[in-house]
Phi, psi and omega in degrees: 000119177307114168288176191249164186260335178247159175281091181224046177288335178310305218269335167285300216273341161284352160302298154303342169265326162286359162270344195242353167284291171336291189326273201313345168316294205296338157296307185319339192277279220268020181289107159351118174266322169315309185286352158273335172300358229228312138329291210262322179295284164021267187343277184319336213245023197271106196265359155275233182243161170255122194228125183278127158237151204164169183205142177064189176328318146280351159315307192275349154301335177284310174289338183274320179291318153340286188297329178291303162347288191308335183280330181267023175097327203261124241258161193177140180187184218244144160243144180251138154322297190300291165357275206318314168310335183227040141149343186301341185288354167317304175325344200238143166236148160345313214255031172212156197264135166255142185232143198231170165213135185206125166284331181268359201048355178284329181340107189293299188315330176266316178323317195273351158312308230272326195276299225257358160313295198296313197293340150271029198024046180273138192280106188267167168232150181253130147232129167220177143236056191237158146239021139262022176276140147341335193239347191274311177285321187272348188287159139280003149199122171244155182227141182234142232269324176068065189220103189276340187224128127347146147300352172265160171303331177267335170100020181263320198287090182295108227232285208280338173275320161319308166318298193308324188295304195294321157333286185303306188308258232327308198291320160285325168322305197310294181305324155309305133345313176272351190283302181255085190025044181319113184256176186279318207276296342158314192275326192268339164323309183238042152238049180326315192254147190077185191287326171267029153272315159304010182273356216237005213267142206272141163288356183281318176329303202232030188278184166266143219254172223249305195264019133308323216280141164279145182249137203227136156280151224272338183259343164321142171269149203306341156281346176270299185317347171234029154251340173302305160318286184330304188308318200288306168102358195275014182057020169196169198219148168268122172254140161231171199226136188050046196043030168259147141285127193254334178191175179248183190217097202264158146309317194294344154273340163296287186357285182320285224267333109033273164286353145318321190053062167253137183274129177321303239257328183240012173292169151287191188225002143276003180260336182254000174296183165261113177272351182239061205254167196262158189198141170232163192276170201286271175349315227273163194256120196275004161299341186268314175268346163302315174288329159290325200271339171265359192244005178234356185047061146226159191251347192196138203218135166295145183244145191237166190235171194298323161313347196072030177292190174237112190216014177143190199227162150203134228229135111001311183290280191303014167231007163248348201258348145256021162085025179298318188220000000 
């Protein structure tokens, strides 16, 4: 490649970033509201699998929306034209929508799909930027892409169509996605692994279980109640009174009554407990409660079950020691 006689990559490449900006303005304007509308009930009414075919540049646009589908609960997944041509097309049945992306509808390797497409009766959707194209003509719902120039100086490259593209999936995934009620819960399901999985991650995952924790009767004295805490190591004991927990017992209250100069050996440790200690649900995200313990300065929560039971603690500790933040 003939190198440029001046260094002007900023000013090129802000140039291609204001064109690929322009484009996607202009889908937006000028987006069909029937044909997406129309485009996504398709979808919804599909009692199979939703399967992306494609190639090349719109292909791997085809794989990423696929996929983003499959991150939202809904099952869905990519064939390359070529594959489908020598046997992948076994995969696709009556009862699933195949969705193509082609900027020309023309895509010779998908044209020649389309004779052994129909003869399975498979329900095609379309993005083209044609509604007279070959793939466009064979679809039961097209969105037609409207994107006349490229981002490049030669007008060749597949820049603004591809974005536009890329655009559209997300804006139908989503919509597909709030339709059948798309949850929080449901995105961390089938994102296990890595960092946003772990953002997804229940505090009953990783608490200290109710029958680790020492439980101290309320009349016990504070020394004998805090060689009970020590065996344990969780650095707080539940005192209770009649098998209830009435309050908790901290290191961090020892200090105090400590610097108190209250003798140890003959207070009880209901008189010195916290009766008004915080509790969080099983349920609750411990990315939510790692920000209530740093924005309230406590390290450690009683865990409660949708009964209002008691089923464990969570520590600070156990949410640094699984790598949560």
């Amino acid at each position: 490649m003939k190198k440029t006689k001046k260094n002007n990559f900023f000013e090129i490449g802000k140039k291609i970033i204001s064109n690929e900006i322009s484009a996607l303005k202009k889908i937006s304007l000028n987006l069909n509201k029937d044909e997406f509308n129309t485009f996504c009930e398709s979808l919804i009414k599909t009692s199979g699998n939703l399967i992306f075919l494609g190639i090349g540049k719109s292909g791997k646009v085809s794989e990423k929306i696929s996929s983003t589908f499959s991150s939202l609960g809904i099952p869905s997944f990519y064939i390359n034209a070529a594959e489908a041509s020598h046997g992948d097309l076994g995969a696709i049945t009556k009862k699933d929508t195949l969705i193509i992306f082609s900027f020309s509808g023309e895509t010779e390797e998908l044209v020649d799909l389309l004779p052994s497409l129909k003869k399975k009766k498979i329900k095609i959707c379309s993005i083209t930027s044609s509604n007279d194209s070959s793939i466009s003509l064979a679809s039961e719902s097209h969105i037609n892409l409207n994107v006349s120039k490229e981002a490049d100086m030669l007008n060749l490259a597949p820049t603004s169509s591809t974005t536009a593209m890329m655009m559209l999936g997300d804006a139908i995934s989503l919509s597909v996605a709030e339709f059948y009620g798309f949850k929080r819960s449901i995105f961390g399901e089938n994102h296990p692994g890595g960092s946003l999985g772990k953002s997804f991650v229940k505090v009953k995952d990783i608490m200290v279980r109710k029958s680790k924790l020492p439980f101290i009767d309320g009349n016990s004295s504070i020394l004998s109640a805090m060689e009970n805490i020590s065996k344990k190591g969780y650095g707080l004991g539940l005192i209770t009174n009649n098998n209830q927990v009435k309050g908790i017992f901290t290191d961090g209250d020892l200090r105090r009554i400590v610097n108190k100069g209250i003798d140890l050996s003959s207070t009880l440790i209901k008189k010195e407990m916290i009766r008004d200690f915080k509790d969080i649900g099983e349920n609750e995200l411990v990315i939510d409660v790692a920000r209530i313990m740093e924005e309230e300065k406590i390290y450690s929560l009683i865990v409660k079950n949708s009964k209002n039971s008691i089923t464990g603690i969570i520590r600070m500790h156990e949410i640094l020691s699984a790598k949560i933040i």
